[in-house]
N, C-alpha and C positions, 0 to 999 in steps of 0.2 A: 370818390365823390363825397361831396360833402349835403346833408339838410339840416334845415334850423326847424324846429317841430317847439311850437310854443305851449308849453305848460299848462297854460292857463285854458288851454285847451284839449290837450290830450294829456292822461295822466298817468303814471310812473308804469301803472298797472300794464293799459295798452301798451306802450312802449315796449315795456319788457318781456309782452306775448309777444308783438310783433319780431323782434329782435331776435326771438328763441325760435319761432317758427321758421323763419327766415335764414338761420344762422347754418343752414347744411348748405346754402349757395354762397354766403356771403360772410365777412369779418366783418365785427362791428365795434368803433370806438367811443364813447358816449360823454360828453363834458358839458358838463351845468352851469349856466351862467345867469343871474335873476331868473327871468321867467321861459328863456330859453335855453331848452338842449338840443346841442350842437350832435351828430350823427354824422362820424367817418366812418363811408362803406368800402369797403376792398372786397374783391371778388376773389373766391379762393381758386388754385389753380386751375384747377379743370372744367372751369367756368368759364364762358364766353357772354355777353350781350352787352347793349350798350347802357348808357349812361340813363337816358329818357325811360328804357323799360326798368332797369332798378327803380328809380322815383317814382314809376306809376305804381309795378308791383307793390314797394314798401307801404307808399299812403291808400291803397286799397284796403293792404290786412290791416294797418294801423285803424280805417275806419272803422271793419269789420268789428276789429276788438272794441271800440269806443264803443259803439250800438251794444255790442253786446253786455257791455258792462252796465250802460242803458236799462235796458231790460233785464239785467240782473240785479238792478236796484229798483227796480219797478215793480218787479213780479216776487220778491223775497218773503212777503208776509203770505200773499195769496201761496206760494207752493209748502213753505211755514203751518198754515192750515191746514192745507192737502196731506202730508207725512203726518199730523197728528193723528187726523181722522184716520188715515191708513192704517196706523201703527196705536191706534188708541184701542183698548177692551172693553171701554164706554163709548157707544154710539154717538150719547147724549152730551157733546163738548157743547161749552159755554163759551162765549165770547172771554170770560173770566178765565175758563179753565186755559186756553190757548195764550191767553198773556204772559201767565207764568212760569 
């Protein structure tokens, strides 16, 4: 089976979680064209199900990774902070001290 998964919306990153987590059920061939990539799935042999549950499976983790990358662009400065303060020997950080 084939999906078109548009660029401009999910990004190389999810993709290639999704792809890697996925890849102990299924073979994956991947071809880029503008702002869409193209996704051949092959089920590897010892694999059975149908067509509809591959597509749901696949755009589930694909979302899962998006969100998460979400939120891992979201929360980067806040946990940034958190590991100084943890790992700081001066209590007393500065908004200055944490920039640099």
């Amino acid at each position: 089976m084939k999906l078109a998964i548009d660029r401009k919306i999910y990004d190389d990153a999810a993709i290639s979680k999704t792809i890697y987590w996925l890849s102990g059920k299924y073979t994956f061939q991947r071809h880029l064209e503008g702002d869409t990539e193209t996704i051949s799935i092959s089920l590897k042999p010892e694999v059975s199900t149908r067509d509809i549950d591959i597509e749901c499976e696949f755009m589930d983790t694909l979302n899962d990774y998006k969100v998460r990358g979400i939120i891992e662009t979201e929360t980067h400065d806040i946990r940034t902070i958190l590991y100084a303060k943890a790992f700081a020997d001066d209590i007393e950080l500065s908004e200055e001290d944490l920039s640099e």
